[in-house]
C-alpha positions in Angstrom: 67.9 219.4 58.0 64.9 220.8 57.4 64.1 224.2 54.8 62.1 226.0 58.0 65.4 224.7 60.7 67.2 226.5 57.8 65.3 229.7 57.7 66.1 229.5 61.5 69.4 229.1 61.7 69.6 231.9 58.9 67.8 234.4 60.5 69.6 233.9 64.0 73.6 234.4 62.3 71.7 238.0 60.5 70.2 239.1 63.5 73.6 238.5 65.3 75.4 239.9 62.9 73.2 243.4 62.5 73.5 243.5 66.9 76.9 243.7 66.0 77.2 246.1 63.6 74.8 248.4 65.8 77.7 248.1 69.0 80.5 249.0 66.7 78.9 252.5 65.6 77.6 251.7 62.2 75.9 254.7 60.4 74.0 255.5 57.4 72.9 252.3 55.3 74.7 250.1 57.5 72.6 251.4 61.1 69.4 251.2 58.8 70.0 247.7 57.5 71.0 246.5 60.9 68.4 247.9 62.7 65.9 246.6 60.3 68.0 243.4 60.9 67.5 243.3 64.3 63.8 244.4 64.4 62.9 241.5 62.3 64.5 238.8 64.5 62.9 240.4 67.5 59.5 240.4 65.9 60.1 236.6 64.8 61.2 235.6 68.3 58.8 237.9 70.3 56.3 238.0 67.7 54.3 242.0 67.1 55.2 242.9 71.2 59.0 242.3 70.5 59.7 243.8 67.3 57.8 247.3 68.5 59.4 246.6 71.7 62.8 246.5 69.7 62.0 249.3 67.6 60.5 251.7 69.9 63.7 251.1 71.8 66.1 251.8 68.8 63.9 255.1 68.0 64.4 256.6 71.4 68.0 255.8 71.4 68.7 257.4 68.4 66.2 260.6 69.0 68.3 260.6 72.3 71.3 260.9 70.7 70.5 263.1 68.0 67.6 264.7 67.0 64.8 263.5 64.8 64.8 264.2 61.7 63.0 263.5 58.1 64.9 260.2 57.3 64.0 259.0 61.1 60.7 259.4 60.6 60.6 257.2 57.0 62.7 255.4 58.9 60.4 254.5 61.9 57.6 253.8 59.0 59.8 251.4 57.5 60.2 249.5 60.6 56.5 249.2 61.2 56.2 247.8 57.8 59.2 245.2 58.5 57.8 244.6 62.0 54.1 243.6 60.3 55.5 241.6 57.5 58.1 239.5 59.5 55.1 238.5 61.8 52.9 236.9 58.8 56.4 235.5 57.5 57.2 234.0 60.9 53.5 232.5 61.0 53.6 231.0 57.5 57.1 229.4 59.1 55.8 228.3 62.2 52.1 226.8 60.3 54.6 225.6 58.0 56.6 223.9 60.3 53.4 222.2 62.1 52.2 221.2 59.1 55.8 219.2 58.3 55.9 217.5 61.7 51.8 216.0 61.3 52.6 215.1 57.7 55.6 213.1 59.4 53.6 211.6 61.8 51.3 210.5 59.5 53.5 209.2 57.3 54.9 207.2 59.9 51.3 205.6 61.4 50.3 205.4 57.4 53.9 203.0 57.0 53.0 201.0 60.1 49.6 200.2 59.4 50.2 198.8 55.8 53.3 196.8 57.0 50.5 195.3 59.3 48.2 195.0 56.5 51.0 193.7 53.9 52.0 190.8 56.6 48.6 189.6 57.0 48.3 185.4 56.0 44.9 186.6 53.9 42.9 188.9 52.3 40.2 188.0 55.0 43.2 188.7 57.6 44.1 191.7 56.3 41.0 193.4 56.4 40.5 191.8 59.8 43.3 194.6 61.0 41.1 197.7 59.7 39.4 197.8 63.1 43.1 199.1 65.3 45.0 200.1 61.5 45.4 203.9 63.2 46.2 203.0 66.4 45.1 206.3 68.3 44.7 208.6 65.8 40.6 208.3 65.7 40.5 211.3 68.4 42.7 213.5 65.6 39.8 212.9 63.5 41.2 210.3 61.4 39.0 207.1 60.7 39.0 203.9 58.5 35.2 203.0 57.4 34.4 199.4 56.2 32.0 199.2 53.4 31.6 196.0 52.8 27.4 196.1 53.9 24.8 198.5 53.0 25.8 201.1 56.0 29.2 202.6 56.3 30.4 201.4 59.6 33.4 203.4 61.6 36.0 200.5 62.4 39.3 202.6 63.3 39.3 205.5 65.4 36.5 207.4 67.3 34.5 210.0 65.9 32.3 212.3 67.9 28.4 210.6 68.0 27.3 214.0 67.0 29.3 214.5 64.2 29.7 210.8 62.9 26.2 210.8 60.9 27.9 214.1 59.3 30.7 212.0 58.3 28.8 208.8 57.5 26.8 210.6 54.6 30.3 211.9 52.9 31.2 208.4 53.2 27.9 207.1 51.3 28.5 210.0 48.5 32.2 208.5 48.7 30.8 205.2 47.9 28.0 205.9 45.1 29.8 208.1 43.3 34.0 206.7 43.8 35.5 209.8 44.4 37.5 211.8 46.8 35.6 214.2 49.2 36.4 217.6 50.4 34.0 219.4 52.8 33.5 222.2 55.6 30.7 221.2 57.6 29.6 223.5 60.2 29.0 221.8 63.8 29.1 222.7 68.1 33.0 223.0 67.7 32.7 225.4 64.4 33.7 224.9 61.4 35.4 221.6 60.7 37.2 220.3 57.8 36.5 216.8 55.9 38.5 214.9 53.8 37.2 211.5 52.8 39.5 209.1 50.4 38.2 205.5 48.9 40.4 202.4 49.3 39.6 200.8 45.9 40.0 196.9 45.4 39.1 196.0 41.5 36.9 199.3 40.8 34.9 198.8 44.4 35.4 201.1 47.1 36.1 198.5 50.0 37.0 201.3 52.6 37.1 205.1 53.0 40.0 206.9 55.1 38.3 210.1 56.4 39.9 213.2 58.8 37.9 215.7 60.2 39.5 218.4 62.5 39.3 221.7 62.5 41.5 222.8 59.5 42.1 221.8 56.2 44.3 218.7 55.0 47.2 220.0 54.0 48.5 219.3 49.7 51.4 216.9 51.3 49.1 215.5 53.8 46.2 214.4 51.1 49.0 213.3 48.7 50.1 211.4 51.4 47.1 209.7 52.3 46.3 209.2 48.5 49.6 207.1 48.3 48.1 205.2 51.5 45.1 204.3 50.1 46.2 203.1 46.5 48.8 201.0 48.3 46.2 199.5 50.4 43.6 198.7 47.8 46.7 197.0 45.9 47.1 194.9 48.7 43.9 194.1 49.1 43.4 192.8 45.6 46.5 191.1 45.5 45.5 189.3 48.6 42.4 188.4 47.1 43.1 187.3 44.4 45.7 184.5 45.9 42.5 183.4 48.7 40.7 182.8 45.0 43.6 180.7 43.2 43.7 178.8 46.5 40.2 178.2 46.8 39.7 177.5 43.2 42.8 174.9 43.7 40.7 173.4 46.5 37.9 172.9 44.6 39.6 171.3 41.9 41.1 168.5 43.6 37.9 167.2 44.5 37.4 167.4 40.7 40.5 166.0 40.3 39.7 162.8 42.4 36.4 162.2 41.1 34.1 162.9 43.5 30.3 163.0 42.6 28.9 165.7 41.6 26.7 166.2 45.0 30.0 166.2 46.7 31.7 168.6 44.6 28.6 171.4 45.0 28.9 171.0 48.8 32.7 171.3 48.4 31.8 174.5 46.8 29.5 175.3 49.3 31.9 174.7 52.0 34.3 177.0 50.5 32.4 180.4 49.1 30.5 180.6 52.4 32.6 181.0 54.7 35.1 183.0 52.8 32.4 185.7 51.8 31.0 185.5 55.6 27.2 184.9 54.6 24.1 183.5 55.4 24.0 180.1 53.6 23.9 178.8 50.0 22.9 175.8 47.9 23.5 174.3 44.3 19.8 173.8 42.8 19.3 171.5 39.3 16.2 172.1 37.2 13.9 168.8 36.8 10.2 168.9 35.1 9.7 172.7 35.6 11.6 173.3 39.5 15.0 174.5 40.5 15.5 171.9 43.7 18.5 172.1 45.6 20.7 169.4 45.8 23.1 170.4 47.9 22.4 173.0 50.7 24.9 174.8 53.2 25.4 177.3 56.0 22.6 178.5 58.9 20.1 178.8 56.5 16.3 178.3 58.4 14.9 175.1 58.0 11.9 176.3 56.2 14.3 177.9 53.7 16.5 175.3 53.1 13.5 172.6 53.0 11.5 175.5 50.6 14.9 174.6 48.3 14.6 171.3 48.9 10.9 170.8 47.5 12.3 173.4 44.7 11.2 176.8 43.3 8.6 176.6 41.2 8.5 177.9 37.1 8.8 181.4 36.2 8.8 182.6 40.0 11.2 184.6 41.0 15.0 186.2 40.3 16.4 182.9 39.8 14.2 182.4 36.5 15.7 185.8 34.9 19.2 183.9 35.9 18.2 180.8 33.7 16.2 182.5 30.8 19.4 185.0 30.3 22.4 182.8 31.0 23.4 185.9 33.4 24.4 185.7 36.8 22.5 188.0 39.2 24.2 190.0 42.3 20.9 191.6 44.1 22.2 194.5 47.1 18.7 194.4 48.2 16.6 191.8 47.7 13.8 192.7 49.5 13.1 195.6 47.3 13.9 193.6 44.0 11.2 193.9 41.2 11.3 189.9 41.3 11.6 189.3 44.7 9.4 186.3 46.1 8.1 187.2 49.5 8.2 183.9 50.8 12.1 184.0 50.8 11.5 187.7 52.0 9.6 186.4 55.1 12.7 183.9 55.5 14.7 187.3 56.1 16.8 187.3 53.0 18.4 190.2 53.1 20.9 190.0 49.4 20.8 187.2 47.3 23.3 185.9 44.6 22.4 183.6 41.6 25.3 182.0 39.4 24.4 180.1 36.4 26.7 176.9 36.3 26.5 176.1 33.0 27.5 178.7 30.1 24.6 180.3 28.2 21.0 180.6 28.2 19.3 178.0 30.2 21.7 176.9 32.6 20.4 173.7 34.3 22.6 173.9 37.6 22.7 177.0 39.2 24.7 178.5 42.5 22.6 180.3 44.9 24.2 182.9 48.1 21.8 184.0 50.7 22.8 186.7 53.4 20.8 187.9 55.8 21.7 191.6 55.8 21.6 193.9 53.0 25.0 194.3 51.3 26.9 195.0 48.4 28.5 192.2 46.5 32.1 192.8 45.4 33.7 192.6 42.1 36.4 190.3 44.2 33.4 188.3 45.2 31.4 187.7 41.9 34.6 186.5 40.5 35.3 184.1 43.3 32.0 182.1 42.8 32.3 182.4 38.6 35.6 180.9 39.0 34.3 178.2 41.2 31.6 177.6 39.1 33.4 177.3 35.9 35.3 174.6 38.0 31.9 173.1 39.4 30.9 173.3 35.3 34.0 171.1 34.0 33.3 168.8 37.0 29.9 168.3 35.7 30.8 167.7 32.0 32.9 164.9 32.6 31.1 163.5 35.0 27.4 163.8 32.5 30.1 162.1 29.5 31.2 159.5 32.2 27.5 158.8 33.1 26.2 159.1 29.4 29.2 156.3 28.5 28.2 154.3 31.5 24.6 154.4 30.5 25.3 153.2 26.6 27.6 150.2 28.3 24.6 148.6 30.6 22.4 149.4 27.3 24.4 147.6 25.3 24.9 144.8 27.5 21.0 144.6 28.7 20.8 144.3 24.9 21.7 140.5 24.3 19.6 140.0 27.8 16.2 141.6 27.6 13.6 142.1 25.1 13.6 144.7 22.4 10.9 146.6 23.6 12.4 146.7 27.0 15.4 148.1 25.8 13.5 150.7 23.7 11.8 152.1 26.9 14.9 151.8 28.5 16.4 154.0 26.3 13.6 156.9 26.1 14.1 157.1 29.6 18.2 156.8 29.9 17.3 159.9 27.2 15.1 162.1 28.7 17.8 161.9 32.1 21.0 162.4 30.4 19.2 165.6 28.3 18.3 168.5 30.4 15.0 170.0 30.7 13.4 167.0 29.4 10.0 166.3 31.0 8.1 163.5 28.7 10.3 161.1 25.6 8.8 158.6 23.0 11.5 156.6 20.3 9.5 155.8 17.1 11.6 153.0 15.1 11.6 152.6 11.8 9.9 149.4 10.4 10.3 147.1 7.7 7.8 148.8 5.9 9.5 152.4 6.0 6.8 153.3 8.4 7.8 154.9 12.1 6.1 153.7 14.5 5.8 154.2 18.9 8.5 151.5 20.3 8.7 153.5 23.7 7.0 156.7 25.6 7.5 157.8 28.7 4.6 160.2 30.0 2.2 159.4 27.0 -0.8 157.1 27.2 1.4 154.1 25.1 -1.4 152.1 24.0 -3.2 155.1 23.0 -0.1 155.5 20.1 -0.1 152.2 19.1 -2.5 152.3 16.9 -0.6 155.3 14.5 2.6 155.4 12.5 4.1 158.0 10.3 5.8 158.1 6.9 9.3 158.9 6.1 7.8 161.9 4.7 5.8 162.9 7.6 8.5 162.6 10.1 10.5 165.4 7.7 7.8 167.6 8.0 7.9 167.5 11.9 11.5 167.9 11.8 11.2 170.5 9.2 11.0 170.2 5.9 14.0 171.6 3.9 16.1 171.8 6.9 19.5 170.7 6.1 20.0 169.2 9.9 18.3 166.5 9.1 20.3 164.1 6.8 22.9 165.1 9.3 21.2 163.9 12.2 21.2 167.6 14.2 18.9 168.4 16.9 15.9 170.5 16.2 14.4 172.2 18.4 10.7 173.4 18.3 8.9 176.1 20.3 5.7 177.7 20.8 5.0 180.9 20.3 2.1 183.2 19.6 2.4 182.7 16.1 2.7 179.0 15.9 2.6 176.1 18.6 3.6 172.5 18.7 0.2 171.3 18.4 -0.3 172.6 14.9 2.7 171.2 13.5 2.2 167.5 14.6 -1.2 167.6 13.2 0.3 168.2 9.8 1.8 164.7 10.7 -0.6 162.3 12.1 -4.8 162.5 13.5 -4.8 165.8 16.2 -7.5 164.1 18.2 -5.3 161.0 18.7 -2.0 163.0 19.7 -4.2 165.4 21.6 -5.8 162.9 23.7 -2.8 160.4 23.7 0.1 162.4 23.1 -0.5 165.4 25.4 0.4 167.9 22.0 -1.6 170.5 23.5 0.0 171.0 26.9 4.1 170.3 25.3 5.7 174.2 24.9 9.1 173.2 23.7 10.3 170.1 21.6 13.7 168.7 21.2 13.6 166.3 17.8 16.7 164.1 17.1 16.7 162.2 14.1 19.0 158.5 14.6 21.1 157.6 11.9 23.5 154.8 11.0 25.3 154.8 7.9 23.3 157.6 6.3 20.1 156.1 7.3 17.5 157.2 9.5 16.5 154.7 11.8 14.8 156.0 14.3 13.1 159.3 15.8 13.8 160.2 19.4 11.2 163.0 20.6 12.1 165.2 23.9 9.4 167.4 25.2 9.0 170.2 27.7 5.5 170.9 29.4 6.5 173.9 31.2 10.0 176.2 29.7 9.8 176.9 26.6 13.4 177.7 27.0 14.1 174.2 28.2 16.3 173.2 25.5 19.2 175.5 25.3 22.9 175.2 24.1 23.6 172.5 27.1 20.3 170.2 25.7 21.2 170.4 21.8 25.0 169.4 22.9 23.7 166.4 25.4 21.8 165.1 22.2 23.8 165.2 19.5 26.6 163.7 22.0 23.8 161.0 22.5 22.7 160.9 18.6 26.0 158.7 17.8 25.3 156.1 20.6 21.5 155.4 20.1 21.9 155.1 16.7 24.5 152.1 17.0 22.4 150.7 20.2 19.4 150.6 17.3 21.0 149.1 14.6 22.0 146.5 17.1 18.7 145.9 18.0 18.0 146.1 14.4 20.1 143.5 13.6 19.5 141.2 16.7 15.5 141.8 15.6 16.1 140.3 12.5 17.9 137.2 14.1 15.3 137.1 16.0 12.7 137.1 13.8 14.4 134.4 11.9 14.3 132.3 14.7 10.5 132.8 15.6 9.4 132.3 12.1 8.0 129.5 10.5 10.4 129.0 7.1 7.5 127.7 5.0 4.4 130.1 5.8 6.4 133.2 7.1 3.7 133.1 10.4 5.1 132.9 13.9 6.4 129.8 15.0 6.0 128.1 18.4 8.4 129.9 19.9 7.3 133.4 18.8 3.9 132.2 20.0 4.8 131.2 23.8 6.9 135.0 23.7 3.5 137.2 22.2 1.4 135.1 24.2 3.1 136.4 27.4 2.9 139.2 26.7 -0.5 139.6 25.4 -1.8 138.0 28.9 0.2 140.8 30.4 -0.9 143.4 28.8 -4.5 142.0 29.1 -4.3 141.8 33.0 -2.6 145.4 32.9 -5.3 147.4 31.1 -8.2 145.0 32.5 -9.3 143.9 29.1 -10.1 140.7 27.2 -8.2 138.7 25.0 -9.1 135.8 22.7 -7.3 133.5 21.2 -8.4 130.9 18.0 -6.7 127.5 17.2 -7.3 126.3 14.2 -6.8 122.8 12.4 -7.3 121.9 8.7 -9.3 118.5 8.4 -7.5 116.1 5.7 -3.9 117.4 5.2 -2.7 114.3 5.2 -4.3 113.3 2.0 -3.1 116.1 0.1 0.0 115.3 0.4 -0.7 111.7 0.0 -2.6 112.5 -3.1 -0.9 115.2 -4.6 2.6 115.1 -3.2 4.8 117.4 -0.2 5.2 120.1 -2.9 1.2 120.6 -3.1 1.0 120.2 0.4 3.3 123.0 0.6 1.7 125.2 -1.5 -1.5 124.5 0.4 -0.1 125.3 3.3 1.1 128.8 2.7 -2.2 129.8 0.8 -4.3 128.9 4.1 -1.3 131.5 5.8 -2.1 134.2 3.5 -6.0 133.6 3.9 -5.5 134.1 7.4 -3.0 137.2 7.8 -5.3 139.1 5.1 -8.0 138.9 7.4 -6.8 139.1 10.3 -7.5 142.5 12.2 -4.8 145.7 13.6 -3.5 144.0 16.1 -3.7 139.9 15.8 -1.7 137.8 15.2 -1.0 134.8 13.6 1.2 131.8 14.3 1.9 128.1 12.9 2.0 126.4 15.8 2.1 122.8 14.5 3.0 120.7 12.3 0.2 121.7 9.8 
């Protein structure tokens, strides 16, 4: 039993106890006490009207029977007193009472509705319930509000269309500033009362529980709603944070079974968009200065998702700040972001979301959320996509190690089937796809002579390069001279700046006119350098330029090179060594010219090059009159020696670029 049935049931055995003492003749203390007794109950029952009834009644009986005097006039005071204090008492019990009962009655709705929340299959589900959580209880003045979007919107309950903007503005103070609300708002019916209380999920206020009526919230009524809501936003989190583990799961089994890497970002797609209810998405790659999607999802217009498609362009836009900083970026409002394009404005973006895949500055692969609406992204939902992307990120590693070994394998076995300088192209360009942000490669090999010369370029005038070649010492100074990377075969990477570009350091190395017109110096921002050993020794110098980031080669580039370095370096002392076999067999033993058979190959390829480029090409054949009587004369040994003075007569003079072969007998 309650303390007020209590009081009750206390006061009723007094009063019936005084009445009794007043039949039976009591006098002195005892009448006084009683009738004060008795006054009291009749005031609590009948309120002001029944205790002066009462006492008025017990005063006239008594002055009846005998006299008034001094005592019955304090006395008559006293029960004025007793007959004003009861009634405030028997308020305070009956408020008291009222308030009891509604805190009850809450409690009980409060109980129902998270039972309904708690067996909810989902986090999606459970918020799905918000709309009916209070049953009824919206015309009492109590309301859920979603706050998922940039507007507070009412979802439980009714609230009077006058009054509800009153209440929608605490509930946006509730929201920016994450605390409790107490108001009194004047409106038609008076004053009114407002209590607003955030439903926290993860440090975001996901919901606000609001009453307004026409007196205050009672202590046990806001402790009970305070209970509500932390239970709720428990819940809630706990709810969402199982959806994530399952969709992370999800994702990873595609992962798991291998699937390309195209099919794992619309996997990912598939999964965030739906789950965060928004617009569309798409995972975009950067290539040769773009971010272009390569996987797009959801109801996205086709002029946005084609936009995507053709890619955004360098240094335009939010998703630029995303790569430069290696952070991911959550905008509410997008329209009225600094960076905002206004091309994907006029597509009717509304928020936008950009989640670098890869960890650190310059992430190559990046996750992109459109919504159409304005609204405010969750600390739930940013970790939801990071944990998918960190899954989207290992999915990519193996896969760029399972495509880098791949790549080595055909190299090495196109090896033994093509030509040298085949393979050497073949390998600038296997280099510039496997290393991000690369947009132009040339490989200069190391010759017999110590000098490094062009083997392969890819988007440089080749022929145009041909005709320089660099010392070991001049290569170290491109690298940097000093720097301790390089007899350790590290990545260097070189950038300009204000202070000093690319340009001027390669003309330390080699003619600035020739690399200039040929090499493109002047237009390359960023340079990746990655010296090739074997064994200790440098064999080779593989050169991967930017034209557009300067940021292009970040943590992800250095670590796709030096995983390359080992393999290039054994692919080019392969070469090395099937060169020199080569060689061998396309040299004549006696002169140390060409042979036949190194003639047929450079003639080939001479008449190709020829037709290529549109130029001329001439070719001599000489004989030497009377070689048959020097030997006859003077013996094979003189002949001999004849022989190989006529071959260095011929490869003294001959010009940059001839050749010179023994293509018969003499």
């Amino acid at each position: 039993m309650s303390g007020v049935r209590w009081a009750w049931v206390g006061l009723v055995v007094a009063g019936v106890a005084s009445f009794i003492l007043l039949l039976t003749g009591a006098t002195g203390t005892y009448y006084a006490l009683s009738l004060l007794i008795v006054v009291a109950c009749a005031t609590v029952v009948g309120g002001i009207v029944g205790g002066a009834s009462a006492a008025l009644l017990a005063v006239v009986s008594m002055v009846a029977a005998r006299g008034v005097g001094v005592a019955d006039v304090y006395l008559a005071a006293l029960l004025a007193v007793v007959i004003g204090l009861t009634e405030r008492v028997a308020v305070g019990i009956r408020r008291s009472g009222a308030r009891a009962d509604r805190s009850l009655a809450l409690l009980s709705v409060l109980i129902s509705a998270l039972h309904r929340v708690a067996e909810a299959p989902g986090a999606r589900d459970a918020e799905a319930t918000l709309p009916g959580l209070l049953g009824d209880r919206g015309a009492e003045g109590l309301l859920v509000w979603r706050t998922t979007y940039g507007e507070p919107e009412a979802v439980a309950g009714a609230a009077d269309s006058d009054e509800a903007e009153l209440v929608a503005d605490a509930v946006r103070r509730v929201v920016r500033e994450k605390v409790e609300l107490l108001q009194t708002l004047r409106t038609r019916r008076g004053r009114q009362h407002l209590t607003a209380v955030p439903v926290f999920e993860r440090g975001d206020v996901v919901a606000v529980f609001t009453s307004f009526r026409g007196e205050p919230m009672a202590a046990a009524e806001r402790a009970v709603v305070r209970e509500f809501t932390a239970t709720l936003g428990h819940v809630l989190t706990t709810l969402h944070e199982e959806r994530s583990g399952e969709l992370v799961l999800q994702l990873a089994q595609y992962h798991g079974e291998g699937s390309e890497t195209a099919v794992m970002s619309r996997a990912l797609l598939d999964l965030v968009l739906p789950e965060l209810r928004i617009w569309g998405g798409a995972v975009m790659r950067y290539s040769a200065g773009r971010f272009q999607a390569e996987a797009v999802s959801g109801d996205l217009p086709d002029g946005l998702a084609e936009r995507l498609r053709r890619g955004l362009v360098y240094d335009e836009g939010v998703i630029w700040e995303a790569y430069r900083t290696g952070e991911a970026k959550f905008i509410d409002r997008y329209a009225s972001h600094d960076l905002a394009s206004s091309e994907l404005a006029a597509y009717g973006v509304g928020a936008l979301a950009l989640v670098p895949v890869e960890e650190g500055r310059t992430s190559h692969v990046m996750i992109g959320l459109f919504d159409r609406r304005e609204r405010a992204w969750r600390v739930s939902e940013r970790a939801l996509v990071r944990d998918l992307a960190a899954v989207l990120r290992a999915s990519l590693a193996q896969r760029e190690s399972e495509v880098r070994l791949a790549v080595v394998a055909r190299l090495q076995r196109e090896l033994l089937a093509r030509p040298i300088a085949e393979m050497y192209e073949r390998l600038a360009e296997a280099a510039m796809r496997l290393v991000p942000g690369s947009e132009a490669a040339s490989l200069l090999v190391r010759g017999p002579d110590g000098l490094f010369r062009y083997a392969a370029v890819v988007g440089y005038d080749e022929k145009g390069l041909a005709v320089i070649s660099f010392t070991l010492e001049a290569m170290e100074t491109w690298y940097g001279l000093g720097d301790p990377g390089w007899p350790r075969g590290r990545p260097r990477v070189l950038v300009s700046d204000w202070d000093r570009k690319v340009s001027d350091v390669s003309s330390l190395t080699a003619p600035s006119e020739v690399l200039r017109r040929a090499g493109r110096v002047d237009e390359i921002v960023a340079n990746l350098c990655l010296p090739v050993l074997y064994r200790g020794q440098v064999l080779a110098i593989l050169n991967l330029d930017a034209m557009h980031d300067r940021d292009a080669f970040g943590g992800a580039a250095v670590e796709a090179a030096a995983g390359l370095a080992p393999f290039v370096g054994f692919l080019l002392h392969e070469a090395e060594v099937r060169s020199r076999l080569a060689e061998a067999a396309r040299t004549d033993e006696l002169t140390q010219l060409g042979n036949r058979r190194a003639f047929n190959e450079q003639a080939e390829q001479a008449i190709a090059r020829a037709v290529r480029y549109g130029e001329p090409l001439a070719l001599l054949i000489l004989d030497l009159s009377g070689f048959k009587r020097v030997n006859d004369r003077l013996g094979h040994a003189a002949g001999d020696d004849a022989l190989r003075a006529v071959a260095d007569a011929l490869r003294s003079s001959a010009r940059v670029g001839d050749s010179v072969f023994r293509w018969g007998g003499d």
